[in-house]
GUZAZA-220083 format. One record per residue (C-alpha): residue number from 1; x, y, z. Coordinates in pm, whole numbers, plus 50000, padded with zeros to 5 digits. Example, Ala and Ser with C-alpha at 12.3 -4.5 7.8 and 13.67 -1.06 7.14 Angstrom:
REM residues 2
<1; <51230; 49550; 50780>>
<2; <51367; 49894; 50714>>
//
This chain:
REM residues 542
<1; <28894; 61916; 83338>>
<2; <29157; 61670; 83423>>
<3; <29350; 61521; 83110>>
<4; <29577; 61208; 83177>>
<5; <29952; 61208; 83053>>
<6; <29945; 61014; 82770>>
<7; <29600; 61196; 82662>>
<8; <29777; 61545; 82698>>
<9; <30104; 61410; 82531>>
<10; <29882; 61316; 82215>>
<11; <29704; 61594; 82210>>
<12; <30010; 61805; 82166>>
<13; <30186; 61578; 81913>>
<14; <29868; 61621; 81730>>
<15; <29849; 62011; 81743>>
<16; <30233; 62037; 81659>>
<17; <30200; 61787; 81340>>
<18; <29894; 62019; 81215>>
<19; <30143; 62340; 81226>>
<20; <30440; 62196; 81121>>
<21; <30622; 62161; 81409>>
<22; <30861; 61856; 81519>>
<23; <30864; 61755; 81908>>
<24; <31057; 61480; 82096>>
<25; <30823; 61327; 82381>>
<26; <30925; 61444; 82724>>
<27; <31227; 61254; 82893>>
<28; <31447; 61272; 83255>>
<29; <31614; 61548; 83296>>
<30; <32047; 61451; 83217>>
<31; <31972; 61183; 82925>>
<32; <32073; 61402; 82659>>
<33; <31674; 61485; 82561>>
<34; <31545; 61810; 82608>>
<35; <31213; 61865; 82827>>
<36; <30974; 62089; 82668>>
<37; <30720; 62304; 82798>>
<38; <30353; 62250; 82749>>
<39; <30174; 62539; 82543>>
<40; <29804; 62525; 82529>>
<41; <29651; 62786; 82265>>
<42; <29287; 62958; 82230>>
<43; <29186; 63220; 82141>>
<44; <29275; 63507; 82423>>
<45; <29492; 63366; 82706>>
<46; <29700; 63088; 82674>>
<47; <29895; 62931; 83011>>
<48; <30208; 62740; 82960>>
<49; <30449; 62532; 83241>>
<50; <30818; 62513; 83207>>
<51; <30930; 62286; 83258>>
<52; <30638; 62086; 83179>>
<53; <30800; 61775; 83356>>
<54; <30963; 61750; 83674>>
<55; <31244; 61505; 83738>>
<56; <31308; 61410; 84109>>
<57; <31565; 61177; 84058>>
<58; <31669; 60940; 84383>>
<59; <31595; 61096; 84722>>
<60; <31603; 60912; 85016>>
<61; <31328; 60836; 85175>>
<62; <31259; 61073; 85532>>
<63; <31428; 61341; 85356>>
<64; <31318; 61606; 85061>>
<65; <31404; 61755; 84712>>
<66; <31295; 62092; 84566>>
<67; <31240; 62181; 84223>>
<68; <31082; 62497; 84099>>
<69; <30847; 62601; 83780>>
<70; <30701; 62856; 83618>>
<71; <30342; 62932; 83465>>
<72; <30373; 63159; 83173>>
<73; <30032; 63344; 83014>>
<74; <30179; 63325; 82633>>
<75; <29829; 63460; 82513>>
<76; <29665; 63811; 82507>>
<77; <29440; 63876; 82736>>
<78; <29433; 63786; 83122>>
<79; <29428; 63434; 83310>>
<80; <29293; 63372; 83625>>
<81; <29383; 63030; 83735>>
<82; <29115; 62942; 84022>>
<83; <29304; 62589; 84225>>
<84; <29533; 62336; 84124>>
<85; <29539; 62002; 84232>>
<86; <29841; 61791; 84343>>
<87; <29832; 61384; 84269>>
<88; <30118; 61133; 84359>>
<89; <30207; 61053; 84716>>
<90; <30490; 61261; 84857>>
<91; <30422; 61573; 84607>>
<92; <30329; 61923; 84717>>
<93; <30298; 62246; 84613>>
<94; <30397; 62592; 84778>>
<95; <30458; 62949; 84599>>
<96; <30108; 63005; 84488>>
<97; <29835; 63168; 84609>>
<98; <29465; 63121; 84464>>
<99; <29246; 63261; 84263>>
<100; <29548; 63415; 84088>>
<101; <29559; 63654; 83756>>
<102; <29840; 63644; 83516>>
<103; <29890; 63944; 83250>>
<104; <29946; 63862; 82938>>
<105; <30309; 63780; 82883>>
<106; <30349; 63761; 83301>>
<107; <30469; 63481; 83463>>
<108; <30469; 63335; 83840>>
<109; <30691; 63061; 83970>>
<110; <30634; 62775; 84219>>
<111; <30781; 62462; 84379>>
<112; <30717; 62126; 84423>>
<113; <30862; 61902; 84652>>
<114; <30945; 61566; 84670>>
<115; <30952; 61391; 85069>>
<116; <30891; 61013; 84989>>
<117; <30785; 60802; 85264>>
<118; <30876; 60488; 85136>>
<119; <31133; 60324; 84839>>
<120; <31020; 60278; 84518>>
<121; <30933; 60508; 84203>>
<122; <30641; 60728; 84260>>
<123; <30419; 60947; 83967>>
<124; <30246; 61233; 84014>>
<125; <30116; 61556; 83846>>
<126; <29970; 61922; 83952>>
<127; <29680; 61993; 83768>>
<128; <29577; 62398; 83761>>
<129; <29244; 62537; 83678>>
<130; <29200; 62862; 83453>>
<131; <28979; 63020; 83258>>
<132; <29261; 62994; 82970>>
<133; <29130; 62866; 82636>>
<134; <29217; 62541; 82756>>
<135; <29106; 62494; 83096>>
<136; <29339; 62236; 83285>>
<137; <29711; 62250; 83280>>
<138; <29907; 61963; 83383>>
<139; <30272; 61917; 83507>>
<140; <30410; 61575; 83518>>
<141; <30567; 61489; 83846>>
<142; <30856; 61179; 83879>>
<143; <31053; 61045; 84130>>
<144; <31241; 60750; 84324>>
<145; <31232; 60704; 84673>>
<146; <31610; 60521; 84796>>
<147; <31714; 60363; 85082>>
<148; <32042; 60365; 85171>>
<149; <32312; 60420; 85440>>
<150; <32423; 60788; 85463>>
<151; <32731; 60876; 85717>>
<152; <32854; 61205; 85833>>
<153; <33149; 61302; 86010>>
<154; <33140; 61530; 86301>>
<155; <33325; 61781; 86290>>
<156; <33365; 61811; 86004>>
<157; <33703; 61932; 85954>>
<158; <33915; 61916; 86210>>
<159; <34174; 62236; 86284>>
<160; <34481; 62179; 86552>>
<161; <34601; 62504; 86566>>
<162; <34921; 62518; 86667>>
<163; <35102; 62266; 86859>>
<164; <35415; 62199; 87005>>
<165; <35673; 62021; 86804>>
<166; <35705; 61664; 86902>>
<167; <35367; 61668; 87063>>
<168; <35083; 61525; 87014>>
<169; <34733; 61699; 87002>>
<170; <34420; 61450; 86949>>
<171; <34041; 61532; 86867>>
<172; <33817; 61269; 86903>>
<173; <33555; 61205; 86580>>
<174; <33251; 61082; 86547>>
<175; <33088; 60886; 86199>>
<176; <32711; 60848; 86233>>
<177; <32463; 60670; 86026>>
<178; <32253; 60955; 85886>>
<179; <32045; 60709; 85619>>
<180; <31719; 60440; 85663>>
<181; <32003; 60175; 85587>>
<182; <32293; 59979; 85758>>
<183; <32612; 60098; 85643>>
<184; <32934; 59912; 85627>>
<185; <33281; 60121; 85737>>
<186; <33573; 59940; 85558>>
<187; <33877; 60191; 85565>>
<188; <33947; 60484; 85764>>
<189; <34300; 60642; 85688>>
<190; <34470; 60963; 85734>>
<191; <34697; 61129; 85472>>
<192; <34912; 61435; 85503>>
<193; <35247; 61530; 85734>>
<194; <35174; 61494; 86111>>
<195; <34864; 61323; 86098>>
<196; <34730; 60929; 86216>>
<197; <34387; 60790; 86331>>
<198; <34375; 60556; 86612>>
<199; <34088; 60336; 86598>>
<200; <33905; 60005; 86685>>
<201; <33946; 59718; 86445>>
<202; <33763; 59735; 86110>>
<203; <33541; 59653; 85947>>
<204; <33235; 59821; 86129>>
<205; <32867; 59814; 86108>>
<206; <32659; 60089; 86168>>
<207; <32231; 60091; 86174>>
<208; <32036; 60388; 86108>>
<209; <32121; 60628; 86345>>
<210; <32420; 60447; 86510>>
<211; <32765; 60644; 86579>>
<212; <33091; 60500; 86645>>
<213; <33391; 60769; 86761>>
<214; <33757; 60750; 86660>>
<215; <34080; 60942; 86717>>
<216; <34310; 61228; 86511>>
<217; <34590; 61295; 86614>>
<218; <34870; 61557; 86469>>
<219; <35212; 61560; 86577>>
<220; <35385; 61885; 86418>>
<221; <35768; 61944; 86352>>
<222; <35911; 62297; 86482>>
<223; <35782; 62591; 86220>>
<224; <35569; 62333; 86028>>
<225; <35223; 62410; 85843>>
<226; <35062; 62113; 85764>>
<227; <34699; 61999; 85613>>
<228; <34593; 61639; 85516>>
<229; <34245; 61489; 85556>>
<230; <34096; 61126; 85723>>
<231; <33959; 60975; 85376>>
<232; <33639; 60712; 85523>>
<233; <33534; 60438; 85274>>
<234; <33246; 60219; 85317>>
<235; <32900; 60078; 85135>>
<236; <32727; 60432; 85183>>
<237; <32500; 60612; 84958>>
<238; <32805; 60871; 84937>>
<239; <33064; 60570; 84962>>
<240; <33347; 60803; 85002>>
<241; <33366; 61044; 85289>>
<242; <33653; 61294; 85351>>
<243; <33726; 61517; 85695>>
<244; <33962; 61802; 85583>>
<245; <34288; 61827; 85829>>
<246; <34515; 62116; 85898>>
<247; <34744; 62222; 86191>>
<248; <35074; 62428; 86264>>
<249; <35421; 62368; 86492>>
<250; <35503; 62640; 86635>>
<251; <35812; 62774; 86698>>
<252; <36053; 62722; 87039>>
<253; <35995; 62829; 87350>>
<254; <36141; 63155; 87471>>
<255; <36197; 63265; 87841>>
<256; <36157; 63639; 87965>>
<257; <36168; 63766; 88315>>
<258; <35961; 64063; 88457>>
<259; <36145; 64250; 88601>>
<260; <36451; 64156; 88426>>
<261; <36604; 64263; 88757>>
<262; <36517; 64348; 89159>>
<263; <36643; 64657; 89314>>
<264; <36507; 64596; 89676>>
<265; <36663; 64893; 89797>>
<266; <36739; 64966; 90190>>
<267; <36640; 64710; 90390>>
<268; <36708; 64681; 90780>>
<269; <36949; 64430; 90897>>
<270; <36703; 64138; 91092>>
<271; <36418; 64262; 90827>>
<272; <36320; 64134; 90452>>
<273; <36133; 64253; 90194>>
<274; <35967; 64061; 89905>>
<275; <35906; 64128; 89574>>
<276; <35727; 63965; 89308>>
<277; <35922; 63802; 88997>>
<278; <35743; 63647; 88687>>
<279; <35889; 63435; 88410>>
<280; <35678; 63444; 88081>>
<281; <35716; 63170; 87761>>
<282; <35703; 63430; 87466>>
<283; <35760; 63096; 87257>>
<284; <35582; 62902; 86997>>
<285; <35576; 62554; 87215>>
<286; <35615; 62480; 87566>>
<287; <35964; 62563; 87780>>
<288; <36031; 62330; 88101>>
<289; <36240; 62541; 88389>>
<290; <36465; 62282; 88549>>
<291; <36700; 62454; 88789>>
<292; <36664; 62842; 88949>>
<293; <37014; 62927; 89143>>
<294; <37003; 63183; 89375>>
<295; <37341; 63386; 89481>>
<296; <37460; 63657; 89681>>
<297; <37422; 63695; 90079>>
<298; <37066; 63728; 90226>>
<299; <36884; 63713; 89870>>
<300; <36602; 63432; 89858>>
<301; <36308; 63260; 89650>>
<302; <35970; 63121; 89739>>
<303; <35723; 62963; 89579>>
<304; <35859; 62864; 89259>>
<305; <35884; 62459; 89270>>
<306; <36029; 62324; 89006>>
<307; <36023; 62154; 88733>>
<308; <35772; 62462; 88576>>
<309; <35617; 62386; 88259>>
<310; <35536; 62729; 88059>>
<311; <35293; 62630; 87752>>
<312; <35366; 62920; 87493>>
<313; <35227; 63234; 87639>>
<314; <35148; 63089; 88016>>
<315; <35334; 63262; 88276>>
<316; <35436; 63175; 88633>>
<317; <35471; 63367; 88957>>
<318; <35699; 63372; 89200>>
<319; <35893; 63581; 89506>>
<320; <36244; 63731; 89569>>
<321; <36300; 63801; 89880>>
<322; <36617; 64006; 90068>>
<323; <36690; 63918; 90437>>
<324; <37022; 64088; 90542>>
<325; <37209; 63966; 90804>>
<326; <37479; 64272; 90844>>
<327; <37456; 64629; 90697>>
<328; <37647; 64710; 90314>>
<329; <37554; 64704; 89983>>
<330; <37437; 64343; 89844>>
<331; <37444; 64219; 89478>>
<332; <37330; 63846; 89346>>
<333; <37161; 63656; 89088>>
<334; <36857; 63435; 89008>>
<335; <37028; 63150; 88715>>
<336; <36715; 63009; 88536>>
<337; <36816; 62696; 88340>>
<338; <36522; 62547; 88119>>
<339; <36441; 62363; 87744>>
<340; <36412; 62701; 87608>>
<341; <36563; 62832; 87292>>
<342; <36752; 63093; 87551>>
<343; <36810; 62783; 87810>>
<344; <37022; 63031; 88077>>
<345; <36836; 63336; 88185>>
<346; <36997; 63569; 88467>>
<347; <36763; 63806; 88723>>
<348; <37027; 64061; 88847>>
<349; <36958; 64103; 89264>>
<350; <37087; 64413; 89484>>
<351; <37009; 64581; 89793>>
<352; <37163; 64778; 90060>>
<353; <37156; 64671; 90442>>
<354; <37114; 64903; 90684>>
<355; <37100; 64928; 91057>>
<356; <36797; 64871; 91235>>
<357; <36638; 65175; 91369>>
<358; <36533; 65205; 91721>>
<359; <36185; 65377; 91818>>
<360; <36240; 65532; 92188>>
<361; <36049; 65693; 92429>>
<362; <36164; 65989; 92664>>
<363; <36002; 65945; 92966>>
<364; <35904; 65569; 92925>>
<365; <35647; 65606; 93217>>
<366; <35379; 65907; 93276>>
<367; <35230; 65933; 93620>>
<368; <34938; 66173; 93616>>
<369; <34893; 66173; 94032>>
<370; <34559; 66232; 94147>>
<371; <34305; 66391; 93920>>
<372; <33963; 66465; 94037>>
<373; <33702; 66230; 93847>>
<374; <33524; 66445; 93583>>
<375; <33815; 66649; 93528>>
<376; <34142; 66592; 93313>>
<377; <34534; 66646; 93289>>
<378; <34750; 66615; 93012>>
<379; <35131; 66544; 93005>>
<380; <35363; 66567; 92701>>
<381; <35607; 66301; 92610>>
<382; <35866; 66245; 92326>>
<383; <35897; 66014; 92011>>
<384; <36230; 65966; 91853>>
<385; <36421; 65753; 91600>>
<386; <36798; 65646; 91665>>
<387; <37023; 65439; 91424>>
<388; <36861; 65468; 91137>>
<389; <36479; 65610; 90978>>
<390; <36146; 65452; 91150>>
<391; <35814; 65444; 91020>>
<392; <35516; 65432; 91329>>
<393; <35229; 65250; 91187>>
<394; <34993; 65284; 91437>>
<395; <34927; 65324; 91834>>
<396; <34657; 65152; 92067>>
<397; <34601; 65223; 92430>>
<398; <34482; 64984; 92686>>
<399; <34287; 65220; 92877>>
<400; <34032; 65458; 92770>>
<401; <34039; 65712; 93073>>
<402; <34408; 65769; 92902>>
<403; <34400; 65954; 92558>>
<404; <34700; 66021; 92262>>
<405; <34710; 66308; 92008>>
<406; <34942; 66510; 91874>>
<407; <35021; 66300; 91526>>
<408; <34858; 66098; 91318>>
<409; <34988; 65749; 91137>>
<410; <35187; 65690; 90949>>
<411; <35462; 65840; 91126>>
<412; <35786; 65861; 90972>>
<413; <36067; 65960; 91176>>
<414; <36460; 65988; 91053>>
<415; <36747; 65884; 91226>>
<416; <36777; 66145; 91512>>
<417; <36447; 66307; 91448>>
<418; <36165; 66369; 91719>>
<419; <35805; 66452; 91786>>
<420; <35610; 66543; 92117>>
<421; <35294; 66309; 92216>>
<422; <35020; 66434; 92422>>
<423; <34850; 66216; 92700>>
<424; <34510; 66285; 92849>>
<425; <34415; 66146; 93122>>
<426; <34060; 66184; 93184>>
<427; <33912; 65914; 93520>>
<428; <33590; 65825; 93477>>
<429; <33561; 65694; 93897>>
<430; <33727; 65696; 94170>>
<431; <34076; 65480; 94185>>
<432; <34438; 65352; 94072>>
<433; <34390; 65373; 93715>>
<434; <34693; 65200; 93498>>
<435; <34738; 65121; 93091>>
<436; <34974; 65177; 92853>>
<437; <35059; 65309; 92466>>
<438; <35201; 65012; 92221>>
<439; <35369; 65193; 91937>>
<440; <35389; 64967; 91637>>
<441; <35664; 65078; 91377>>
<442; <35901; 64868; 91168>>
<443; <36204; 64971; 91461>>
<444; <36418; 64671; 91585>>
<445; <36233; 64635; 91886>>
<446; <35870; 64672; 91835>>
<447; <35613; 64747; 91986>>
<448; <35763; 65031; 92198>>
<449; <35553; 65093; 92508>>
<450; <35443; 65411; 92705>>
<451; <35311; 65323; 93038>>
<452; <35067; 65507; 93216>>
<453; <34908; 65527; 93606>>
<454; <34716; 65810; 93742>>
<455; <34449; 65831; 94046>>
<456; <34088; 65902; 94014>>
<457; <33978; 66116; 94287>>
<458; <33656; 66180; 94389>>
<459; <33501; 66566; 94385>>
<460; <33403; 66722; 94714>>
<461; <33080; 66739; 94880>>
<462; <33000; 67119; 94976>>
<463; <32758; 67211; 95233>>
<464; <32619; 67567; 95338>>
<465; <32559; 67549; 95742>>
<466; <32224; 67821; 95813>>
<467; <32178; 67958; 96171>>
<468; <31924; 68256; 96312>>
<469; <31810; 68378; 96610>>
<470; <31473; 68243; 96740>>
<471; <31168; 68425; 96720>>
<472; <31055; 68648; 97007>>
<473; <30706; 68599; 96936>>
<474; <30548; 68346; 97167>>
<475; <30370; 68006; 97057>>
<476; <30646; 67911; 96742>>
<477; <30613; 67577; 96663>>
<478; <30930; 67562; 96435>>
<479; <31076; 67708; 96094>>
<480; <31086; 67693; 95736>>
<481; <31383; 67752; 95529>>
<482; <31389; 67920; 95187>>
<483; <31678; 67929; 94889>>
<484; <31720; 68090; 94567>>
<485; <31952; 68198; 94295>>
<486; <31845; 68514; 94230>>
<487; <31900; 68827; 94494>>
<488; <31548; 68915; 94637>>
<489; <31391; 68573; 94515>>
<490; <31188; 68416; 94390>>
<491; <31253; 68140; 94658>>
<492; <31186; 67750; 94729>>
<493; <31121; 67529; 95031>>
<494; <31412; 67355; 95039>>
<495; <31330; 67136; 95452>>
<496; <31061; 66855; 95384>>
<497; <30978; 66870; 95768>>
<498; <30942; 67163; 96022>>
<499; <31296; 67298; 96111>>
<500; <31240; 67276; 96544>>
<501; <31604; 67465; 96611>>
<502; <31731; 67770; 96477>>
<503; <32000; 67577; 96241>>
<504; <31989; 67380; 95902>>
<505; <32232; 67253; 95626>>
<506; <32175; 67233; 95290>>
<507; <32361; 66957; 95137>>
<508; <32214; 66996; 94747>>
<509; <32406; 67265; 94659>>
<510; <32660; 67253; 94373>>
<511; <33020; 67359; 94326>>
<512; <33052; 67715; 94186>>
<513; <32683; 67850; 94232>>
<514; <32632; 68175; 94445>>
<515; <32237; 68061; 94622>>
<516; <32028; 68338; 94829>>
<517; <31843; 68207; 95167>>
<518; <31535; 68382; 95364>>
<519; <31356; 68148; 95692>>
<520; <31023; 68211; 95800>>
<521; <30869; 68100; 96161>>
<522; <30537; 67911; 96194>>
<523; <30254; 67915; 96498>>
<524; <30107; 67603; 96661>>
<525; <29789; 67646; 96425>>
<526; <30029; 67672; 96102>>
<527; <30037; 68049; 96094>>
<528; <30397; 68149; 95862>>
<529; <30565; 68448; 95909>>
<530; <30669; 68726; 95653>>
<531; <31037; 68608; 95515>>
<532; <31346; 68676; 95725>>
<533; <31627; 68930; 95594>>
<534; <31859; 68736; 95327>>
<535; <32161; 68625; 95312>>
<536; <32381; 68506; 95040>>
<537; <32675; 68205; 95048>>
<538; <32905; 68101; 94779>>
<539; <32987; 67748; 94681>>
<540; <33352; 67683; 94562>>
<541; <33432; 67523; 94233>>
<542; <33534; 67304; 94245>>
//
């Protein structure tokens, strides 16, 4: 059964007065005047709310509060509370399931929460349903729904880092109009060492949802740790709104060089060798090379273009190079002048010049005459370094009939050292065959070149020439001649027509092979004779 506020209210002032007790009517929560719980007694179980009133306060309106409760059984035997029932617009209820049975001296808790749709004080209550002596408990609800302009900063706080000193880092800001209300900006200011806003002209006016963007800036000494904060006043809900500030200077800038020095070693006069160099700021704030002076003969730069600017920890790249000009032992220097707490750095330089090396060939020319075409000759040649070391890199030949081994790449030959090369030449027809052998190497003179000729010259055709005396018996019409490779046959045909004369020559017969030949004689009606005796011939290889 539902009981109305003020009926329940009276109803307990009456029960307390018959036992003695002295109660205060239930108040907002914060004036000073407790809120008590609601108690109703039978005889078994007994269900109780506290608090017994919940106070909302002001929440704006599209938004929500939370408050929680608890139900109590403060009797002796079980409760089961079968539904509740939530009045007042924006109220509900969550943390309860139903039918639900409560021990004696057990309790559950729930919330209720408050999302008002519109401004304006709103009522409500929660009504639950038991089987307790008395049936219906009730739970006042109260609160206010507010309009009003709510702003937000983002980001919220604002962190620099560090920064160099005398520089100035900015982060741009954004206030936004989080509330159902216009909201009036009427100050923005910036307090601690370092830090300003920069800003459009005040005041402004921002609707519901509307952002407007400003700027922070920090500008840090050298070593300096700063924090401050952007303080925002305006006709908001929250009328003051603060974004926390901190950032650090850093320290100077410091120069290092890696390699702190370049040993190029030997390098050939009329050669040059590069290495790479790298400057690093190991600083706290940025370090500006203006000048890099380069001394001693034949020692170089490239690539560094100047002025550098080297934010702390950024490095930059660059080459040395050595390019001798005469042989002896070089020394120099890279000066690097910059901003830089160490504003003169020195990059020691040193090399040693040495003669060029020549790559020669002994002879320069290899003439392989006349080689028959499916066979192959090789001649020997040699490689040898003069002056000073040489390093072959690779070889390529012009011609494939003409083939190189003996070594393989690379080939590193000292001054006055030598290696044999072998040349195959191999024709494929008949002809004047010609290439060459380029020799690349780091000599003075490069690439050294082998040249080659040679003569492709065709095999020879063999023949076997076959003669026998004619048959005596009368009426022979002609002959057939007979070869094979084994002694005493087996034997083939070898003449597609009737042989006529007593001669033939077989022209299929290849270089090297030993072949076995037998005739027989034929009659005018195609009558063949019994094989001749045998007789063997030799081919020559080739």
């Amino acid at each position: 059964m539902y009981i109305p506020q003020c009926a329940l209210q009276f109803f307990v002032m009456c029960f307390a007065i018959a036992t003695g007790l002295s109660i205060s009517s239930p108040a907002k929560a914060g004036t000073g005047i407790a809120s008590l719980p609601l108690f109703f007694y039978g005889s078994s179980g007994s269900l109780s709310s506290k608090p017994g009133n919940l106070w909302f306060g002001k929440v704006m309106v599209g938004s929500a509060s939370v408050l929680s409760s608890k139900l109590t059984n403060t009797g002796t035997s079980d409760i089961t509370i079968s539904s509740a029932s939530v009045t007042g617009t924006a109220y509900s209820l969550s943390g309860l399931s139903f039918p639900m049975t409560l021990a004696p001296g057990n309790s559950t808790k729930f919330q209720v929460t408050f999302a008002p749709l519109a401004t304006g004080h709103v009522d409500g209550g929660i009504g639950f349903t038991s089987n307790a002596s008395s049936s219906t408990l009730y739970v006042s609800l109260h609160g206010t729904g507010a309009s009003a302009g709510m702003l937000s900063a983002s980001p919220s706080s604002v962190n620099f880092g560090t920064a160099a000193p005398g520089n100035s880092v900015t982060q741009l800001e954004a206030l936004t109009n989080t509330g159902t209300s216009n909201v009036t900006v009427q100050q923005i200011s910036a307090n601690g060492a370092g830090f300003s806003v920069s800003l459009a002209a005040l005041p402004w006016s921002l609707a519901p949802g509307q952002s407007a963007n400003f700027s922070v800036s920090f500008t840090p000494t050298a070593g300096s740790t700063s924090s401050g904060s952007v303080s925002i006043i305006s006709n908001a809900y929250d009328s003051t709104l603060s974004i926390p500030l901190t950032g650090a200077g850093t320290s100077a800038g410091i120069l290092s060089a890696n390699p702190a020095s370049n040993s190029f070693g030997s390098v050939q006069v009329g050669k040059s060798v590069s290495q790479y160099q790298s400057l690093t700021n190991s600083g706290g704030s940025n370090a500006t090379i203006s000048q890099a002076n380069v001394s001693g003969s034949g020692f170089s730069i490239r690539g560094l273009s100047l002025p550098v600017t080297l934010t702390p920890g950024q490095s930059y790249t660059f080459s040395t190079v050595f390019a001798p000009t005469s042989s002896g032992t070089a020394s120099g220097s890279i000066a690097i002048v910059s901003n830089a707490s160490n504003s003169s750095l020195t990059i020691a330089l040193s090399g040693t010049a040495t003669a060029p090396g020549q790559l020669l060939l002994s002879p320069t020319t290899l003439d392989f005459g006349s080689i028959t075409v499916g066979q192959s000759k090789s001649l020997t040649a040699t490689l040898s370094a003069s002056g000073s070391s040489v390093t072959v890199s690779s070889a390529s030949t012009s011609n494939p009939e003409f083939n190189l081994s003996g070594f393989s790449f690379p080939l590193a030959l000292a001054a006055g050292q030598s290696t044999p090369l072998t040349v195959t030449f191999a024709p494929q027809s008949s002809g004047t065959a010609s290439g060459s052998i380029s020799f690349s190497s780091n000599a003075q003179t490069n690439p050294t070149i082998e040249t080659l000729t040679g003569t492709g010259a065709a095999a020879p055709q063999h023949q076997v020439q076959l003669s026998w005396s004619a048959s005596s018996s009368s009426g022979v019409s002609g002959y057939n001649v007979y070869r094979g490779t084994v002694s005493g046959g087996p034997y083939s045909k070898i003449n597609s027509a009737l042989v006529v004369g007593t001669t033939y020559t077989d022209s299929s017969v290849q270089a090297g092979q030993n072949y076995f030949y037998v005739t027989t004689a034929l009659n005018g009606s195609g009558t063949e004779s019994a094989y001749s005796n045998q007789v063997q011939a030799t081919v020559p290889s080739p």
